[in-house]
C-alpha atoms as one frame of an Amber mdcrd trajectory, in Angstrom:
protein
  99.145 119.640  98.618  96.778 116.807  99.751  97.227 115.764 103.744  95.138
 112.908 104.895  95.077 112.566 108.634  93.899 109.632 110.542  94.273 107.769
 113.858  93.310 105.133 116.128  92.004 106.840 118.921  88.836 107.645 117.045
  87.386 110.386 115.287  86.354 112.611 118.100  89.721 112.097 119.714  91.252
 115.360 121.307  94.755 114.260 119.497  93.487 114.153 116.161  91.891 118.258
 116.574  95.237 118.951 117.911  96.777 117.305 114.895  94.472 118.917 112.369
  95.336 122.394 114.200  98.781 121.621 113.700  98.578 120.956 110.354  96.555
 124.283 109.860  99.222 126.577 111.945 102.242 124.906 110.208 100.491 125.020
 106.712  97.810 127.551 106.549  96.224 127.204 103.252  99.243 125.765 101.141
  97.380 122.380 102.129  93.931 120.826 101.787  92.945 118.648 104.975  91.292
 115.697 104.661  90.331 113.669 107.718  89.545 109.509 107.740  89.446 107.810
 110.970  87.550 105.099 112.956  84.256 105.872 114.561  85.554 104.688 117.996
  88.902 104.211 119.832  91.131 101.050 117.930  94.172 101.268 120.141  97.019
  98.248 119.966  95.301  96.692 116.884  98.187  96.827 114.861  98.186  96.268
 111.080  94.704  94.586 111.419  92.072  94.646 108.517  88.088  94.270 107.723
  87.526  92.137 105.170  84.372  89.620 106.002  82.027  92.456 106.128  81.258
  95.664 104.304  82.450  99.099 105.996  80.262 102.032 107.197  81.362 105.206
 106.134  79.766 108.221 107.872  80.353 112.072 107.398  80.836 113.165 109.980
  81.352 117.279 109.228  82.302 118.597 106.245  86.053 117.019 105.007  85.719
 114.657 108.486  84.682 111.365 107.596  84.401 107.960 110.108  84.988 104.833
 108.933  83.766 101.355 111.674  87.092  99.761 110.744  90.971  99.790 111.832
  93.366 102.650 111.304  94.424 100.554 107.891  91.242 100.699 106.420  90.453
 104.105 106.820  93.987 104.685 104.834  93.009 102.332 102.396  89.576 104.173
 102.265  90.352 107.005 101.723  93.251 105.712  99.125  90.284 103.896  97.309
  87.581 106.411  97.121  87.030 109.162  99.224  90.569 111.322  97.805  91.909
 110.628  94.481  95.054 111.867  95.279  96.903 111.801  98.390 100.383 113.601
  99.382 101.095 113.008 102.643  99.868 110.763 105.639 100.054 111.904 109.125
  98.579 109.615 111.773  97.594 110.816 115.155  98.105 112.405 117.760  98.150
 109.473 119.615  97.400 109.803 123.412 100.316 107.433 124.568 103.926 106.827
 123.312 104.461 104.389 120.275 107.989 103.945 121.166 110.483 100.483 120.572
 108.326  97.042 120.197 105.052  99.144 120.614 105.504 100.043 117.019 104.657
  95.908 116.268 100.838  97.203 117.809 100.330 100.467 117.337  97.148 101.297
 114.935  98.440 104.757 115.026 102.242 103.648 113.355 100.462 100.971 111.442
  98.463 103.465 109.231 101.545 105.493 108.480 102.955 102.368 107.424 100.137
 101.227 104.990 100.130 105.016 103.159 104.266 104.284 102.820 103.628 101.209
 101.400 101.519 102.926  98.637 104.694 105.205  98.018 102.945 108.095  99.826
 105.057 110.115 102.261 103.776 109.411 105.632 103.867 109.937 109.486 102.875
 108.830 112.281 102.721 111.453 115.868 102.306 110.191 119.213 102.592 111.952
 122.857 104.520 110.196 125.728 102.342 110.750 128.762 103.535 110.649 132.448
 100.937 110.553 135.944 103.120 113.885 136.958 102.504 115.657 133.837  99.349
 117.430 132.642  97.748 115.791 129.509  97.102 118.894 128.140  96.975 119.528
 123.255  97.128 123.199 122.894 101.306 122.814 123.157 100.962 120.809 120.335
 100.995 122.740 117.210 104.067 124.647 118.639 105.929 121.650 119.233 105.898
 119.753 115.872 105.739 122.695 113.375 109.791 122.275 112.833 109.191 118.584
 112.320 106.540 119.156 109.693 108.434 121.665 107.809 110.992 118.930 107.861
 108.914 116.052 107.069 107.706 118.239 103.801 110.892 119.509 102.413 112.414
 116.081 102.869 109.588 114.181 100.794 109.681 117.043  98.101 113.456 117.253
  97.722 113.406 113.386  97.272 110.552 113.516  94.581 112.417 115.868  92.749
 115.596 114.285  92.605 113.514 111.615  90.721 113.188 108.806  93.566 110.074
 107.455  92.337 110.085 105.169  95.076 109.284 107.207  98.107 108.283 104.014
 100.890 111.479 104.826 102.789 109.591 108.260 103.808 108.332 106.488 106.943
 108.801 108.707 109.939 107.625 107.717 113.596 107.915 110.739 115.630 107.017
 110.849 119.757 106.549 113.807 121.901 107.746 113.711 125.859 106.474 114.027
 128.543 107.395 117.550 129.729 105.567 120.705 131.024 103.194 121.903 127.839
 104.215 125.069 128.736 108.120 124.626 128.083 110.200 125.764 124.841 109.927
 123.204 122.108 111.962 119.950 123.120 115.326 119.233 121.556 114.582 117.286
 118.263 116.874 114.541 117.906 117.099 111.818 114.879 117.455 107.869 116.462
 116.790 104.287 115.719 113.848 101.995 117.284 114.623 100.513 120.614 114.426
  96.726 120.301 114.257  95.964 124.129 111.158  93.477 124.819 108.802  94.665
 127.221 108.975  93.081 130.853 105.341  92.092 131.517 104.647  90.006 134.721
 101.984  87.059 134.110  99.539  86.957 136.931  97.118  84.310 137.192  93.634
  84.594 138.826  91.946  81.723 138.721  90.954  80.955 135.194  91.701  84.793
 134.047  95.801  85.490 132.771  96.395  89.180 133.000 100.245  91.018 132.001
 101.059  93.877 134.108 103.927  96.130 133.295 105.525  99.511 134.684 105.879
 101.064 131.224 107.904 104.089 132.764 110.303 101.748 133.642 110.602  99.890
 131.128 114.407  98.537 129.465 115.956 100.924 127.052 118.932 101.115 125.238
 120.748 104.261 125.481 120.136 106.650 122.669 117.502 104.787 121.156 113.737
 106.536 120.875 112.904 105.118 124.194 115.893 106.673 126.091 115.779 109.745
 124.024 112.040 110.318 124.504 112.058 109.748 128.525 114.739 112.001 128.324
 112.724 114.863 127.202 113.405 114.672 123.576 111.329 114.544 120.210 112.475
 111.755 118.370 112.086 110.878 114.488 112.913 107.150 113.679 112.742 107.004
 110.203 111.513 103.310 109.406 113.617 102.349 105.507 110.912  99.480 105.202
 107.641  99.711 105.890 106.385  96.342 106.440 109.281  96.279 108.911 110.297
  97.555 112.450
């Protein structure tokens, strides 16, 4: 089996090692790694593309390569000509929750959503942080091997079934915000919190600026938001990709 991994934090990012060693200690060798990201960080740029320019494509160590683009090119990159053949997507791990309406901006969800909308199986990993809680990776690996396994068996049991069309296997999965030394979280399956953000405009001068207590922020109960905060990992599996 084929993974491509890819993010938007960059390619040096600490979340994407601790997403390659996850693959690695959930996988071993039953998987070849490849890894396609942007040179630099590319947080909140959504499904954004490069198209009035060519893109520089760098190795970066052997199977690492870094692409100057967006989180969707480096998919489509790597879909194009760097792998021939691709079986599964996972994006991140993102330094920051994707959670509810962040989903509409997150580079990290966004290339899990362009690999589903090629029909490959894909996923995209991000970590709730909190000012209380160390912002540690080695917990990682530990904590999403179940989800993984689960992730796998799910897209192989629906390709052999004969669902051609797999873009439905869109998961967005979040860590919490707990002590990295603490059992696994509780995994639990919910939808997308719709709740808008509550930003407060303030004006300086000339210069606009939002500011926003994103701890606090509105949730509806049992949604990804509510069940993250609460300690949980959450799957929301997305049935259309070019949706929320």
């Amino acid at each position: 089996m084929r993974v491509l991994l890819t993010n938007d934090d960059g390619i040096e990012a600490d979340g994407l090692l601790a997403l390659y060693k996850s693959v690695q200690h959930c996988f071993g060798n039953e998987v070849e790694i490849m890894v396609v990201a942007p040179d630099r960080g590319r947080s909140e740029c959504g499904h954004s593309v490069t198209t009035g320019r060519a893109l520089k494509i760098d190795d970066v160590r052997p199977g690492w390569v870094a692409v100057d683009g967006t989180p969707v090119d480096c998919v489509r990159a790597a879909f194009g000509t760097l792998q021939q053949r691709v079986d599964m997507v996972i994006s991140g791990v993102n330094a920051g929750a994707n959670l509810g309406v962040d989903l509409l901006v997150s580079g990290t969800f966004a290339a899990a959503r362009e690999a589903a909308m090629h029909g490959v199986p894909a996923m995209a990993i991000s970590h709730y942080r909190h000012p209380d809680i160390p912002k540690t990776w080695d917990h990682v690996p530990r904590w999403v091997a179940e989800t993984m396994r689960e992730f796998r068996k799910e897209a192989e049991e629906r390709e052999s079934c004969g669902q051609v069309d797999r873009r439905t296997m869109l998961w967005n999965v979040n860590l919490p915000a707990i002590l990295p030394d603490a059992d696994t979280p509780p995994i639990v399956r919910c939808g997308v919190d719709t709740s808008p953000m509550a930003r407060q405009p303030v004006l300086d001068g000339n210069f606009l600026r939002f500011t926003a207590d994103f701890h606090a922020r509105p949730r509806e109960p049992k949604t990804d938001v509510d069940r993250c905060f609460n300690g949980h990992i959450t799957i929301s599996e997305i049935a259309q990709p070019f949706l929320v």
